[in-house]
N, CA and C atoms as a LAMMPS dump frame, in Angstrom:
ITEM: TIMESTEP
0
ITEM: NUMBER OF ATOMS
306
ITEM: BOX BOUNDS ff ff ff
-5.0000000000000000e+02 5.0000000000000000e+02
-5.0000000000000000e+02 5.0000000000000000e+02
-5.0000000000000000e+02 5.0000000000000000e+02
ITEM: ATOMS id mol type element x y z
1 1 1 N -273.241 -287.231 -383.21
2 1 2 C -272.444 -288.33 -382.757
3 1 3 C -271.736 -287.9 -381.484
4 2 1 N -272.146 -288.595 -380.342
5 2 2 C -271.354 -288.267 -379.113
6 2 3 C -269.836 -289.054 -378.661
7 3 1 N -269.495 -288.355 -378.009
8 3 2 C -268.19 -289.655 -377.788
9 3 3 C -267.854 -289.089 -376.37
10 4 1 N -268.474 -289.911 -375.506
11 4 2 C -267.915 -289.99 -374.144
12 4 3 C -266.299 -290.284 -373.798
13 5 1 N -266.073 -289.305 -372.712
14 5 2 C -264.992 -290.122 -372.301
15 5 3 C -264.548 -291.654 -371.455
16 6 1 N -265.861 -291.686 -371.053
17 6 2 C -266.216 -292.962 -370.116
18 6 3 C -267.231 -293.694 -370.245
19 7 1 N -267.486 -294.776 -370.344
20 7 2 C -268.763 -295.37 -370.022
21 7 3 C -268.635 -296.768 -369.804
22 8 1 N -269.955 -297.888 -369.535
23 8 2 C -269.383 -299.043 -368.972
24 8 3 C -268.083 -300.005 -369.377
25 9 1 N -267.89 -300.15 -370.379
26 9 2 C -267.256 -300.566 -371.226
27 9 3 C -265.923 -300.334 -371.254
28 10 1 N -265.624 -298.947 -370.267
29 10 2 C -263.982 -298.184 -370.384
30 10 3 C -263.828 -298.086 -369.339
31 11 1 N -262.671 -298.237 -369.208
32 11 2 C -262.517 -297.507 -367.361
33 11 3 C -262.359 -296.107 -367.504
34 12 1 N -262.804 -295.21 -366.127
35 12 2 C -263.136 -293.818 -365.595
36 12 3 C -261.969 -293.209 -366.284
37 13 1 N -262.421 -292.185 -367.156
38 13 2 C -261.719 -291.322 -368.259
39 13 3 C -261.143 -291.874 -369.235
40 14 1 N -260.635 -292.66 -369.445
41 14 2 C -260.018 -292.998 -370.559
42 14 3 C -260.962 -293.134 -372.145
43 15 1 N -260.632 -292.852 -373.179
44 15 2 C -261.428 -292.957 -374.54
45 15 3 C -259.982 -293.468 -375.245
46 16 1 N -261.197 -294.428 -376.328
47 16 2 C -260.778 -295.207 -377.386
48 16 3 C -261.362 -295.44 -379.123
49 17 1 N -260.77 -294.6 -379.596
50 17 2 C -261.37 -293.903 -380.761
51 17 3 C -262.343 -295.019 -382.016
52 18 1 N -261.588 -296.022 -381.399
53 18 2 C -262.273 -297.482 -382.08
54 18 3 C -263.45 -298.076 -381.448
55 19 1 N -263.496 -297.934 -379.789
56 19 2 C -264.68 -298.242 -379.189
57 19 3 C -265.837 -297.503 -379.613
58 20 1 N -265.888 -296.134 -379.462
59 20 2 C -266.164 -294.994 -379.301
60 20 3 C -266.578 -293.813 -380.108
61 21 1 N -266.349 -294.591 -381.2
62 21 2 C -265.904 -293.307 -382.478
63 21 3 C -267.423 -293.029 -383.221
64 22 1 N -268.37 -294.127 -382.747
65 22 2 C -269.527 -294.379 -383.398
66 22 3 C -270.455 -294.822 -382.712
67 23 1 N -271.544 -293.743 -382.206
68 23 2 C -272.867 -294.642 -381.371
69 23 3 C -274.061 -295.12 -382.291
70 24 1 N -273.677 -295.311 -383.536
71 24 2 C -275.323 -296.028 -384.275
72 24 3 C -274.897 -297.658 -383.478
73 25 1 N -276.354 -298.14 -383.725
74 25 2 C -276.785 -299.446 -383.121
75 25 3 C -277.386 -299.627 -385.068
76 26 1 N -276.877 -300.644 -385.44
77 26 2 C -277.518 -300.712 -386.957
78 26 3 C -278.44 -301.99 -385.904
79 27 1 N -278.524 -302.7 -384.977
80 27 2 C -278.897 -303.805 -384.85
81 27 3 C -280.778 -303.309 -384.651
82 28 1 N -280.767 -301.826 -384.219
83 28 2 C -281.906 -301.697 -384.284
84 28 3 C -282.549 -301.337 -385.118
85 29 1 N -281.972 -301.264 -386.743
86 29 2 C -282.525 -301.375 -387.78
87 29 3 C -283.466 -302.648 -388.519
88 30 1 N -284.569 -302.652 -389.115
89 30 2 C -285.196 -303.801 -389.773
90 30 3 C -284.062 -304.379 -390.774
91 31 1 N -284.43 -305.637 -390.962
92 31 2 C -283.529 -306.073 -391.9
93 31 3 C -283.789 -305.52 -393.578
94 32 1 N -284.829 -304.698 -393.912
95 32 2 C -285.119 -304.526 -395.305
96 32 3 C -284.463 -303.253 -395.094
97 33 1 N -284.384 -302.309 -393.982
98 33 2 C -283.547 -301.214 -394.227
99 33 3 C -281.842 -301.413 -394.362
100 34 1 N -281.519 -302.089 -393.788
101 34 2 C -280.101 -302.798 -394.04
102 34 3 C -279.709 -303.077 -395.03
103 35 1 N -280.523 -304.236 -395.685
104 35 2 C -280.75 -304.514 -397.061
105 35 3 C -280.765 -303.29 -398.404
106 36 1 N -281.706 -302.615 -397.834
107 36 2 C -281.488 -301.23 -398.911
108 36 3 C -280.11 -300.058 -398.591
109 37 1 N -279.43 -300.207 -397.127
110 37 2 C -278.276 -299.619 -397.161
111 37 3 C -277.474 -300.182 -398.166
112 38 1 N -277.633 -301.781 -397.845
113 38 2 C -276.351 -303.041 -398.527
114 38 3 C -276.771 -302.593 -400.253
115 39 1 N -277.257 -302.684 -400.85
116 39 2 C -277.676 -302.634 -402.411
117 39 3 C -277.332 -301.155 -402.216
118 40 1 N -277.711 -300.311 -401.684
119 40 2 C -277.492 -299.008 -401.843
120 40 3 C -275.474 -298.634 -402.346
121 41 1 N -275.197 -298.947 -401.585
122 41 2 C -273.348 -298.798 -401.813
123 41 3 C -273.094 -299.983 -402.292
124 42 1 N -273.776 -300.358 -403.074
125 42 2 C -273.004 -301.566 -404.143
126 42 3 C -272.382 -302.611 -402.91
127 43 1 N -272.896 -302.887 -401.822
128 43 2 C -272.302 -304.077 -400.827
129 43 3 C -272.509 -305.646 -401.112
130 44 1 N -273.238 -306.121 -401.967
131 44 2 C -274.083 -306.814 -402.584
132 44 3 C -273.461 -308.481 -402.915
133 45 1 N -271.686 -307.979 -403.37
134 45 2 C -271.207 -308.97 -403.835
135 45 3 C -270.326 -309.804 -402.104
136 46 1 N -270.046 -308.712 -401.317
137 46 2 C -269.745 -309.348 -400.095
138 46 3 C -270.338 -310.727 -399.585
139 47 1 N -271.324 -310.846 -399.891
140 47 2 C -272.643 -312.294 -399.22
141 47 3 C -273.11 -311.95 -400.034
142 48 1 N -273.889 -313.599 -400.882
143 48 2 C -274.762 -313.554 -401.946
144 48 3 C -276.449 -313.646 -400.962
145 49 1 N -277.052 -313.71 -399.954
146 49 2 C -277.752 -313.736 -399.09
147 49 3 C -278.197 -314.276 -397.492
148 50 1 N -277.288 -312.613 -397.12
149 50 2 C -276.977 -312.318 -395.558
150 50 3 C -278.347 -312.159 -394.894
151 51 1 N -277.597 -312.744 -393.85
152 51 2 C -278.83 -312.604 -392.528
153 51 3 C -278.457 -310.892 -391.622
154 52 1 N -279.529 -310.881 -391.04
155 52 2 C -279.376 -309.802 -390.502
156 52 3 C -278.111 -309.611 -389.536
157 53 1 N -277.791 -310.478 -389.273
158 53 2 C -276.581 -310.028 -388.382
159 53 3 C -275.178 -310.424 -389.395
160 54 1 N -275.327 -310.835 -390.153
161 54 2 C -274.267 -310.414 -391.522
162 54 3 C -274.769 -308.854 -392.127
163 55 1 N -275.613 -308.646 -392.084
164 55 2 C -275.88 -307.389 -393.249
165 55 3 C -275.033 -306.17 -391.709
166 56 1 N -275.784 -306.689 -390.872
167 56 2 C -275.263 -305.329 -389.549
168 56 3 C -273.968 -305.464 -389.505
169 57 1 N -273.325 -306.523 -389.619
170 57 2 C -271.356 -306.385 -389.754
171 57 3 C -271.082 -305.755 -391.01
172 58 1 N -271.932 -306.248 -392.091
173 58 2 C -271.072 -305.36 -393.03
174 58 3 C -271.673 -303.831 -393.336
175 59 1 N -272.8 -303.782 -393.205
176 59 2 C -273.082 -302.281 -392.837
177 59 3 C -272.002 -301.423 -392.017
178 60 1 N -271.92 -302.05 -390.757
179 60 2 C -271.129 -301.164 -389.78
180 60 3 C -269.838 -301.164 -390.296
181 61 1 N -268.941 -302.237 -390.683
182 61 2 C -267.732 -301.89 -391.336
183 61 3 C -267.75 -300.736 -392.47
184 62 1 N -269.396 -300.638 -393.368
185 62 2 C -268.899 -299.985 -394.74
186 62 3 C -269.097 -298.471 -393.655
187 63 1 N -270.003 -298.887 -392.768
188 63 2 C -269.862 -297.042 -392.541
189 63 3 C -269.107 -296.601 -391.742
190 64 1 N -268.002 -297.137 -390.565
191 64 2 C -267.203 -296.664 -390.384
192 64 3 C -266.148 -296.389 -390.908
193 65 1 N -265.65 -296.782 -392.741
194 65 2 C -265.042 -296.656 -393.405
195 65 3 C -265.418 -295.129 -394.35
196 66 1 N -266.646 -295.169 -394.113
197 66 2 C -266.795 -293.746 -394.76
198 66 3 C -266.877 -292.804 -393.467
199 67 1 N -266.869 -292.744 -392.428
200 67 2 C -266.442 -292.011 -391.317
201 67 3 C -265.567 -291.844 -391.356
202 68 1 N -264.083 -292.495 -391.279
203 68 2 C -262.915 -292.129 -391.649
204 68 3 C -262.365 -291.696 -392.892
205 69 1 N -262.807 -292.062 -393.6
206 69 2 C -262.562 -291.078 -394.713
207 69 3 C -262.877 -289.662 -395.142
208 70 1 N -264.274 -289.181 -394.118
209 70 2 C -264.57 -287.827 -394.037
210 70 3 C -263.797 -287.647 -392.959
211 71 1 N -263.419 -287.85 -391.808
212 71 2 C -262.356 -287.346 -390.986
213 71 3 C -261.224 -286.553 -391.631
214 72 1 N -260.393 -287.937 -392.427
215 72 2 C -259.384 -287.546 -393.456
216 72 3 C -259.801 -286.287 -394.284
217 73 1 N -260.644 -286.071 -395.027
218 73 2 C -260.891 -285.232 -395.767
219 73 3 C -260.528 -284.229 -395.158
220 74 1 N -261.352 -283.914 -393.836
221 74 2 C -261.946 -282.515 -393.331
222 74 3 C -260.371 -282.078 -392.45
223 75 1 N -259.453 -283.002 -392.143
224 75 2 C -258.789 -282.592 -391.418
225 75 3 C -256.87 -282.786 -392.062
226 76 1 N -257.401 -283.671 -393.385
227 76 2 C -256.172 -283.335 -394.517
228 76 3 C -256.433 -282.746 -395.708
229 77 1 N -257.024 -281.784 -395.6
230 77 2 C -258.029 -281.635 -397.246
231 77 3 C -257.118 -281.712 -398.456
232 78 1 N -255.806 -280.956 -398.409
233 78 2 C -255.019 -280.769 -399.485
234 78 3 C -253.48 -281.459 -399.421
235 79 1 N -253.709 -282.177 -398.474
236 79 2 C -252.303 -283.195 -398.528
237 79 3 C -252.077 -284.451 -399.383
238 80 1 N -251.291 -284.555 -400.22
239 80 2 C -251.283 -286.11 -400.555
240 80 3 C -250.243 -287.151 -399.573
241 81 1 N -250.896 -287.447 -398.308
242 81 2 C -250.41 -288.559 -397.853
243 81 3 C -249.898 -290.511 -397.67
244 82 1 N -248.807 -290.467 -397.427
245 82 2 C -248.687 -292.064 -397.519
246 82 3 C -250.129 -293.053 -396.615
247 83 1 N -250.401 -293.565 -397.263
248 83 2 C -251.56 -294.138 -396.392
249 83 3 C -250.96 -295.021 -395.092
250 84 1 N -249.647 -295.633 -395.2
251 84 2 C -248.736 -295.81 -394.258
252 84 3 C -248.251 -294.912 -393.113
253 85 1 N -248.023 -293.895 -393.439
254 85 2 C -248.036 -292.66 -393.015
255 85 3 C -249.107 -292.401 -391.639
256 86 1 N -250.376 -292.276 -392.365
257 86 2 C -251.728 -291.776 -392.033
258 86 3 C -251.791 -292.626 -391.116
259 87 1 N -251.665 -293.735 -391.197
260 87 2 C -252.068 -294.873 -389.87
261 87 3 C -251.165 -294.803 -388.976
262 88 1 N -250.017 -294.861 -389.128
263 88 2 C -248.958 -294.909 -388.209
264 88 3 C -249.459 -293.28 -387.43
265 89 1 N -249.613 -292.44 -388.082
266 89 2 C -249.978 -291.274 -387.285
267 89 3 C -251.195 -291.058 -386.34
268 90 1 N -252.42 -291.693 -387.01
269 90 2 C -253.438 -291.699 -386.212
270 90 3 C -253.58 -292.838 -384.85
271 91 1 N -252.13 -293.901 -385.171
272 91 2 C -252.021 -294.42 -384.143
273 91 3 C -251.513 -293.722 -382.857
274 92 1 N -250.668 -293.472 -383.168
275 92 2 C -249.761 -292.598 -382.435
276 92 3 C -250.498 -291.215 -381.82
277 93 1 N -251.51 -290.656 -382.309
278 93 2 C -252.464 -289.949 -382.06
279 93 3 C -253.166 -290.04 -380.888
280 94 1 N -253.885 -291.759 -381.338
281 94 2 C -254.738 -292.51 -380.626
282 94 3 C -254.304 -292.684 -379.091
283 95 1 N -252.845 -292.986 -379.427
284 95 2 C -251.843 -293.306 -377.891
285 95 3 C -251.634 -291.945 -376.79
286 96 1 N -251.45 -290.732 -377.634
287 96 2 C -251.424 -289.639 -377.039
288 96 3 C -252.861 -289.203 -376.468
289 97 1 N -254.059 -289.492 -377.278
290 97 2 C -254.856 -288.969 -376.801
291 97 3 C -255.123 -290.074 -375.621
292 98 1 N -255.036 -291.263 -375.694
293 98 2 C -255.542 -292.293 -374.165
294 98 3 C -254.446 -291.797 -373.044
295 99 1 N -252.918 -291.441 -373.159
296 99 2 C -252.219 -290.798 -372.357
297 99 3 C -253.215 -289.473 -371.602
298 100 1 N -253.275 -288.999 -372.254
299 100 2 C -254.11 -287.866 -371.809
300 100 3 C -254.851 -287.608 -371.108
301 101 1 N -256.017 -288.778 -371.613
302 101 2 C -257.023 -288.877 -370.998
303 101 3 C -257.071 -289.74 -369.522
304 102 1 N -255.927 -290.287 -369.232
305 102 2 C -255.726 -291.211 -368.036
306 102 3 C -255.642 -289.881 -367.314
């Protein structure tokens, strides 16, 4: 997974962990592989029968949700944090790191 600091989409240096955080394209997936992601993680009850560009929104939401949650893991392993907490911090994170990067 790459994460540029720039590209068309951003202006020159700056990064945005939400733009950025993820280069899969699910759109260039078939729809039966989607389909077997969606049944695969129990996604199933979201839409009783999605079109491909429903299955690619909720694909991409379920997997950037498990991206952040291995983030969390790997970089809080043994903390029990407020999940209030956690956001307010990774915001604030987010702000320091676009400071930065200007």
């Amino acid at each position: 997974m790459s994460r540029p600091l720039s590209d068309d989409s951003q202006s020159k240096g700056s990064y945005s962990p939400t733009q950025s955080s993820t280069k899969v394209d699910f759109s260039k997936l078939e729809k039966t592989a989607l389909l077997r992601y969606w049944r695969h993680f129990n996604l199933v009850d979201s839409i009783p029968n999605p079109s491909k560009e429903q299955l690619i929104d909720v694909v991409q939401r379920h997997f950037m949700s498990q991206v952040l949650q291995i983030y969390f893991l790997l970089f809080f392993p043994l903390l029990q944090l407020d999940e209030l907490q956690v956001i307010i911090g990774f915001a604030q994170a987010a702000k320091r790191l676009k400071t930065v990067c200007n």
